[in-house]
VEXDREN-2710 file (C-alpha; in Angstrom, 1 decimal):
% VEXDREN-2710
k/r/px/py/pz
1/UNK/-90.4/-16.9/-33.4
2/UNK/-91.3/-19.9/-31.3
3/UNK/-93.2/-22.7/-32.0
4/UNK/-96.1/-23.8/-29.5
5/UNK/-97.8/-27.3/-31.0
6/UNK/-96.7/-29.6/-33.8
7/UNK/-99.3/-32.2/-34.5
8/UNK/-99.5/-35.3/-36.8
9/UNK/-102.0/-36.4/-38.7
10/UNK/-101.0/-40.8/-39.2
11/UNK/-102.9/-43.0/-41.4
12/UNK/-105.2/-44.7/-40.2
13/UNK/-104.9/-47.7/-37.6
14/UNK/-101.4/-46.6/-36.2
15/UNK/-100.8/-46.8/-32.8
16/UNK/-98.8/-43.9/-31.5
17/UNK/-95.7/-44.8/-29.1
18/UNK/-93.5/-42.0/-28.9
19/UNK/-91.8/-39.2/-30.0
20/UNK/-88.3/-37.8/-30.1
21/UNK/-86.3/-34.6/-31.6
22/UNK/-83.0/-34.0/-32.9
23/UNK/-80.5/-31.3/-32.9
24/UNK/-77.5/-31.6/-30.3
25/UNK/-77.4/-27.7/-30.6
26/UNK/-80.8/-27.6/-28.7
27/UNK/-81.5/-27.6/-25.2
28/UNK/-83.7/-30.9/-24.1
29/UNK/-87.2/-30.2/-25.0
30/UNK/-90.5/-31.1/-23.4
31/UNK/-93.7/-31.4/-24.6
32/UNK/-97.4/-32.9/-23.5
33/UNK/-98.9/-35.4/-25.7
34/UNK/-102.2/-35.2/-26.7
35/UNK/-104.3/-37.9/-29.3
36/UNK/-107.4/-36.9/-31.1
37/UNK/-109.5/-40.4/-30.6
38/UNK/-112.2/-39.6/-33.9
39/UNK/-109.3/-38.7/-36.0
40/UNK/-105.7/-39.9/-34.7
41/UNK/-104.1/-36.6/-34.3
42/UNK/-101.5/-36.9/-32.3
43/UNK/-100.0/-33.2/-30.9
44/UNK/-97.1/-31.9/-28.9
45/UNK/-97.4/-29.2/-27.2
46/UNK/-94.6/-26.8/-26.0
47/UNK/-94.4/-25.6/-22.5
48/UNK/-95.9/-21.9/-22.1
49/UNK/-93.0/-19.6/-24.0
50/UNK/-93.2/-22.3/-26.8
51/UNK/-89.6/-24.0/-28.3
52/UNK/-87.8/-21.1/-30.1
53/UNK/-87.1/-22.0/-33.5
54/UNK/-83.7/-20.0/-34.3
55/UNK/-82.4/-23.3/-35.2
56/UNK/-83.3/-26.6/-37.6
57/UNK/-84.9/-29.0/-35.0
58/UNK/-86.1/-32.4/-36.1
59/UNK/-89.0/-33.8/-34.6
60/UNK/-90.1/-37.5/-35.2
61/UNK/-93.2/-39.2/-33.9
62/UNK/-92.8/-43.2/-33.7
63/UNK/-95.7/-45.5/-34.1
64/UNK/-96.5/-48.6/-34.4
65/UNK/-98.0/-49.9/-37.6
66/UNK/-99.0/-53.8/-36.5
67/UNK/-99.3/-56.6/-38.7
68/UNK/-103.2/-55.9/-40.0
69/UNK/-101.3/-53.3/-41.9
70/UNK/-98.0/-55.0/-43.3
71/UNK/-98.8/-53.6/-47.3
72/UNK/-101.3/-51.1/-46.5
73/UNK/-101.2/-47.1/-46.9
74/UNK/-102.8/-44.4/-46.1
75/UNK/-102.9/-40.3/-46.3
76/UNK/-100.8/-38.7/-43.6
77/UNK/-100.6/-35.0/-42.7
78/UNK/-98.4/-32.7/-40.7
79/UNK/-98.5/-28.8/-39.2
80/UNK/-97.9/-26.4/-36.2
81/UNK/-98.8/-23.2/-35.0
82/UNK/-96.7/-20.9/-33.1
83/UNK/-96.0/-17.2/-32.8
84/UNK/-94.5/-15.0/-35.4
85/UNK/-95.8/-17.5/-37.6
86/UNK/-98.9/-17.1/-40.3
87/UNK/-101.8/-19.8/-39.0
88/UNK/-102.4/-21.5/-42.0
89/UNK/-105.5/-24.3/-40.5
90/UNK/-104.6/-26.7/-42.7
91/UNK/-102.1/-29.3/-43.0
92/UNK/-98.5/-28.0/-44.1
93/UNK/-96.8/-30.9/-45.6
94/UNK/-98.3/-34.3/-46.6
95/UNK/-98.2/-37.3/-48.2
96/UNK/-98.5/-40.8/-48.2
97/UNK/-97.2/-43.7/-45.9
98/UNK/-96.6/-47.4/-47.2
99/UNK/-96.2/-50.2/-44.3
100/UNK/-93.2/-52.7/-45.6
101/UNK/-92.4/-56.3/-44.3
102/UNK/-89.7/-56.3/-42.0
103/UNK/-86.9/-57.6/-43.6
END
């Protein structure tokens, strides 16, 4: 199994600024980054050959949230696709995503 795209669905108004993943088991990874502009998607995609997934891989997608939205929240969404895997065209796992004050 392999994994070709992971994509993130932020709420709205956050500015994406990176991304990162974590597993010191994995060889370095490398992706392309694209952005949906109507809806803020924000997608990595694998090199052809995908990432293979025979192992727990972390991936973590950094934005910044700005001070408009200090106490806001908003619905947030992620899911992939990759081979071996069942498309499922909708988001996998989501929830909800509260800005707090620095402290």
């Amino acid at each position: 199994m392999a994994v070709t795209s992971v994509t993130h669905q932020p709420p709205k108004g956050f500015e994406f600024v990176g991304a990162e993943y974590s597993n010191l088991k994995v060889a370095p990874l490398s992706w392309t980054v694209t952005s949906d502009p109507a809806t803020g998607a924000v997608t990595l995609t694998a090199p052809p050959g995908g990432w293979a997934m025979d192992q727990y891989i972390n991936f973590r997608f950094k934005y910044k949230a700005g001070d408009a939205l200090r106490g806001a929240d908003g619905d947030h969404g992620a899911t992939f696709t990759g081979t071996g895997v069942s498309p499922t065209g909708d988001w996998l796992v989501t929830g909800n995503t509260r800005v707090q004050p620095d402290s």
